[in-house]
C-alpha positions in Angstrom: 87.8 111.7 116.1 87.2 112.9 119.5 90.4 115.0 121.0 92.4 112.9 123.1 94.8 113.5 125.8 94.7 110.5 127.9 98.0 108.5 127.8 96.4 105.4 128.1 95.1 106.0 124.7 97.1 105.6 121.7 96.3 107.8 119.4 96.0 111.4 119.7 94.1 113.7 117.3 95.1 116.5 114.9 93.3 118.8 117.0 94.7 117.6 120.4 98.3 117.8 119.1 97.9 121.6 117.8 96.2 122.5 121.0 99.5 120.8 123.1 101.9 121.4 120.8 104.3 124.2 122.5 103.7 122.0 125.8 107.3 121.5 126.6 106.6 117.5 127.6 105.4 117.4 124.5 107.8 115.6 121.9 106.6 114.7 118.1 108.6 112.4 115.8 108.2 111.6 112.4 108.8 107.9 111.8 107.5 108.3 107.8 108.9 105.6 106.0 108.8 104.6 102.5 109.2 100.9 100.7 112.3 100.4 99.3 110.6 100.5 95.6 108.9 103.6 96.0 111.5 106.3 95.1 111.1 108.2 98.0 113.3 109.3 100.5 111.9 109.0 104.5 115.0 112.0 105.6 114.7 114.3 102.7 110.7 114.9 102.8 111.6 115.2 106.4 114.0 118.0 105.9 111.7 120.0 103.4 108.6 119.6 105.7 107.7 118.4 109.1 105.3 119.6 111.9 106.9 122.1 114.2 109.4 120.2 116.7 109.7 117.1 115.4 112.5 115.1 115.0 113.0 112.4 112.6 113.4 108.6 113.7 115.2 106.0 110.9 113.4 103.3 111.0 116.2 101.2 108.7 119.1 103.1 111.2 117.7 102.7 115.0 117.8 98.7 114.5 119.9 95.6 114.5 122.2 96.3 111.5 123.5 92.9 111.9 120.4 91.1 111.3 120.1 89.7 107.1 116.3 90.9 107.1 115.2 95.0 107.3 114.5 97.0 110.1 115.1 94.3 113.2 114.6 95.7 116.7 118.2 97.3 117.7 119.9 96.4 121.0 117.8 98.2 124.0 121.6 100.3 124.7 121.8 101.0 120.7 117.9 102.2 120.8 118.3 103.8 124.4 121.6 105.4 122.8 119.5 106.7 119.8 116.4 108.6 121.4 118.5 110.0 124.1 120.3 112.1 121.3 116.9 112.9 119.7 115.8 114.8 123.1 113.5 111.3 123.7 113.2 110.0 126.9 112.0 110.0 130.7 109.0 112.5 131.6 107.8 113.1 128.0 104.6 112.2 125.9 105.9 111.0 123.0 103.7 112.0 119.6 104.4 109.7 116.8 103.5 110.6 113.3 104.1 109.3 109.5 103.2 110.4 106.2 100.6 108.4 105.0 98.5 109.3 107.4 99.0 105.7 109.5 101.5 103.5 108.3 105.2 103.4 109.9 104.3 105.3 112.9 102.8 102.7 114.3 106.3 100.4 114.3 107.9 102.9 116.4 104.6 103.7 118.9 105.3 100.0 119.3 109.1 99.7 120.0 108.9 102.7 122.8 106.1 100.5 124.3 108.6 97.2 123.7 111.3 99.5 125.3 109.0 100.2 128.5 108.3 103.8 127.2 104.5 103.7 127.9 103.8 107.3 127.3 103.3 106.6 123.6 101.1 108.0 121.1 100.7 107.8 117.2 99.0 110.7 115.4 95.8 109.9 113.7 95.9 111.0 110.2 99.1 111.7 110.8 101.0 113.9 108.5 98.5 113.9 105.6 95.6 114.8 107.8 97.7 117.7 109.4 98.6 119.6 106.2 94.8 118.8 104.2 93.8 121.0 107.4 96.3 123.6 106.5 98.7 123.1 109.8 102.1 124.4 110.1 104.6 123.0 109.2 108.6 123.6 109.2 111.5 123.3 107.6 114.2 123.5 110.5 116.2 120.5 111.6 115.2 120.2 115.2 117.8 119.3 118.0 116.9 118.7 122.0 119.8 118.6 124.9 120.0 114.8 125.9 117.5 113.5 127.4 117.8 110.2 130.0 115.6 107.3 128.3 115.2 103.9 131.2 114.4 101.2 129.5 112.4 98.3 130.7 112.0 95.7 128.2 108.6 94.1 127.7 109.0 90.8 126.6 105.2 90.0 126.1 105.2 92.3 123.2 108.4 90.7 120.5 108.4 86.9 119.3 110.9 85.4 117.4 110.8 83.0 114.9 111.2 79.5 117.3 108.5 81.3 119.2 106.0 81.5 116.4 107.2 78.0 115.1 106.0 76.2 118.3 102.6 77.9 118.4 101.9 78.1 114.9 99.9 74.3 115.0 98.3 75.9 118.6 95.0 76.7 118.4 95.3 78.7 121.9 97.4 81.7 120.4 96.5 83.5 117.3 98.7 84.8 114.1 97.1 87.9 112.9 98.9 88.6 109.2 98.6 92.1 108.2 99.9 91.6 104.2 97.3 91.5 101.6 94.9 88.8 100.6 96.8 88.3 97.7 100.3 88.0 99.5 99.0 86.1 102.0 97.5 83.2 99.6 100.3 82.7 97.8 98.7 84.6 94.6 101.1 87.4 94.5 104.7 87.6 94.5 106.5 89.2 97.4 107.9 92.7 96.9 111.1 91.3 98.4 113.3 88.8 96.3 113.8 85.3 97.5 111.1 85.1 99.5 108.7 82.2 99.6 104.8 83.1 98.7 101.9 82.3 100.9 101.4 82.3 104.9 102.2 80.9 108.4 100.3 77.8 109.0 96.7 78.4 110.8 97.5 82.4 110.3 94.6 85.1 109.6 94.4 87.4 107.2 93.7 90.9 108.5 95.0 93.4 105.7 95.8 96.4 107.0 94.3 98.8 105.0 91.1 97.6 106.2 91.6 99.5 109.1 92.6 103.0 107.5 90.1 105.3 106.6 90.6 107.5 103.0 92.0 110.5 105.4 94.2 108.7 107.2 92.8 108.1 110.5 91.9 104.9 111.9 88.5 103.2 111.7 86.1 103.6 114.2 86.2 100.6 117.4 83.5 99.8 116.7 84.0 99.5 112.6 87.5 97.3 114.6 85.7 95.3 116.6 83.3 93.9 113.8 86.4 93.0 111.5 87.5 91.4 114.2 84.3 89.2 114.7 84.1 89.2 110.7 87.8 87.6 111.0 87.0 85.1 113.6 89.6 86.6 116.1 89.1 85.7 119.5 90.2 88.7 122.0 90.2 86.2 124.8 93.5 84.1 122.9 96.6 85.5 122.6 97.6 87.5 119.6 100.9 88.0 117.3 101.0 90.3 114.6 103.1 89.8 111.7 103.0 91.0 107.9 105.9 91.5 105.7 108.9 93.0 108.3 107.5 93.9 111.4 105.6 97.4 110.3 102.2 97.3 109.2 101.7 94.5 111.6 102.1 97.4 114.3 98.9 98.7 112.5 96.6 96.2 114.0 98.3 95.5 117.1 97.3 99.5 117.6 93.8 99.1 116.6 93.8 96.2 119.1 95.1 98.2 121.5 92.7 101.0 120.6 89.6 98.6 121.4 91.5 97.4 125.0 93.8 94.6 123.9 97.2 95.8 124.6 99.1 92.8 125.3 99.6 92.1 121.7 103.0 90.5 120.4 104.3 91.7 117.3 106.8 88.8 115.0 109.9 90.9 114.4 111.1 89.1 111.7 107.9 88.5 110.0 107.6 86.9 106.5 111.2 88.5 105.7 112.4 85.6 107.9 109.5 83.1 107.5 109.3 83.3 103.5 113.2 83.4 104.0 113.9 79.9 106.2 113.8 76.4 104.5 112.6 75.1 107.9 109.4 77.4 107.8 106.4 75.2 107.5 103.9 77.5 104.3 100.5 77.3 103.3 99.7 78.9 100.2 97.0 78.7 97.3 98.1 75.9 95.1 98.4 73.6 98.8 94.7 74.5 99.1 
């Protein structure tokens, strides 16, 4: 990939980042985070290894702890609150990475941009790339003096679960699902108990790993762009993402963003809360 530096893009390079790095508007976060049945721990690969600077961001803390389903967007004061003691805020390119390469640093590039923070980036390749290049890396905890953090909420990026319900049967707005094919159909249990199996009604199946190449990085907009006219998307509709809660669905609305579409609305609550609800309309395989 090309090295980038424009903030309209949103996604920076290995090579960009270790050229900018010491740039003291510069701040990197490490939003890794791991599924529940993985056995690995986001905070404690954090603490052994991390690129210079960064400071870690809890996905499963900075969010509405009230919520029954994972990871639901915080309050903006209790996010505001949280990034201002990690040094994040005003004046600063944010640099967001994770270690898989893309994965979770997408789902917090997203909720700065959903918090009006528009100077947002996620690092292609992210932490896997940067080490198989032999980058530094550290083992410091990292603190910054507070730092003041505006928000501006942008309400054309989150919908909510009567939102989705009532444009679900609409052919004018789009439900881009990011889980698997086999999650999607119905065919595979869900990872999470209780939880329905199948989709939202009229949805589309875009699996995320689609768009991930075996380093890391994204796929190519133009390799984007014929997925998309593979998919039948149409980039003139609107679009909501959603996938299982609210993270890899962040995946495609930054490749869509990537190719120009940056008005795309993420379902917080996903199929957490849909496979969750009795009131949830599902299609799924044996329906078909």
């Amino acid at each position: 990939m090309v090295a980038v530096s424009d903030g309209n893009c949103p996604l920076v390079s290995t090579e960009w980042l270790a050229e900018h790095i010491d740039s003291p508007d510069i701040h990197v976060i490490d939003a890794s985070w791991f599924m529940p049945n993985s056995g690995r721990n986001a905070k404690q690969e954090y603490e052994f290894c991390h690129i210079k600077g960064a400071v870690f961001f809890d996905i499963d803390e900075i969010a509405d702890l009230t919520s029954p389903y994972p990871h639901m967007v915080p309050s903006p004061e209790k996010f505001a609150s949280r990034v201002r003691k990690l040094g994040l805020g005003d004046g600063v390119k944010i640099i967001i990475y994770d270690s898989h390469g893309i994965f979770s640093a997408p789902r917090v590039w997203w909720m700065f941009r959903l918090m009006g923070h528009d100077d947002v980036a996620v690092l292609d390749g992210g932490l896997k790339k940067w080490l198989a290049e032999g980058r530094p890396t550290d083992d410091a905890i990292v603190s910054h003096w507070e730092r003041h953090f505006t928000i501006r909420i942008r309400n054309d990026l989150i919908r909510d679960f009567s939102q989705v319900l009532a444009i679900c049967e609409d052919q004018g707005t789009q439900v881009v699902d990011a889980r698997s094919p086999a999650r999607f159909s119905g065919t595979e249990p869900e990872p999470r108990p209780n939880l329905n199996s199948g989709h939202i009604p009229n949805s589309i199946n875009w699996h995320y790993a689609q768009l991930i190449n075996s380093d890391g990085t994204m796929v190519s907009n133009d390799e984007i762009k014929a997925q998309i006219a593979a998919l039948g998307i149409d980039l003139n509709k609107p679009i909501i993402a959603s996938c299982g809660t609210g993270v890899t669905a962040c995946i495609l609305a930054l490749a869509l963003d990537k190719i120009g579409k940056d008005k795309v609305a993420v379902y917080d609550g996903s199929w957490a809360e849909w496979g969750a609800r009795d009131d949830a309309p599902i299609v799924c395989a044996d329906m078909v």
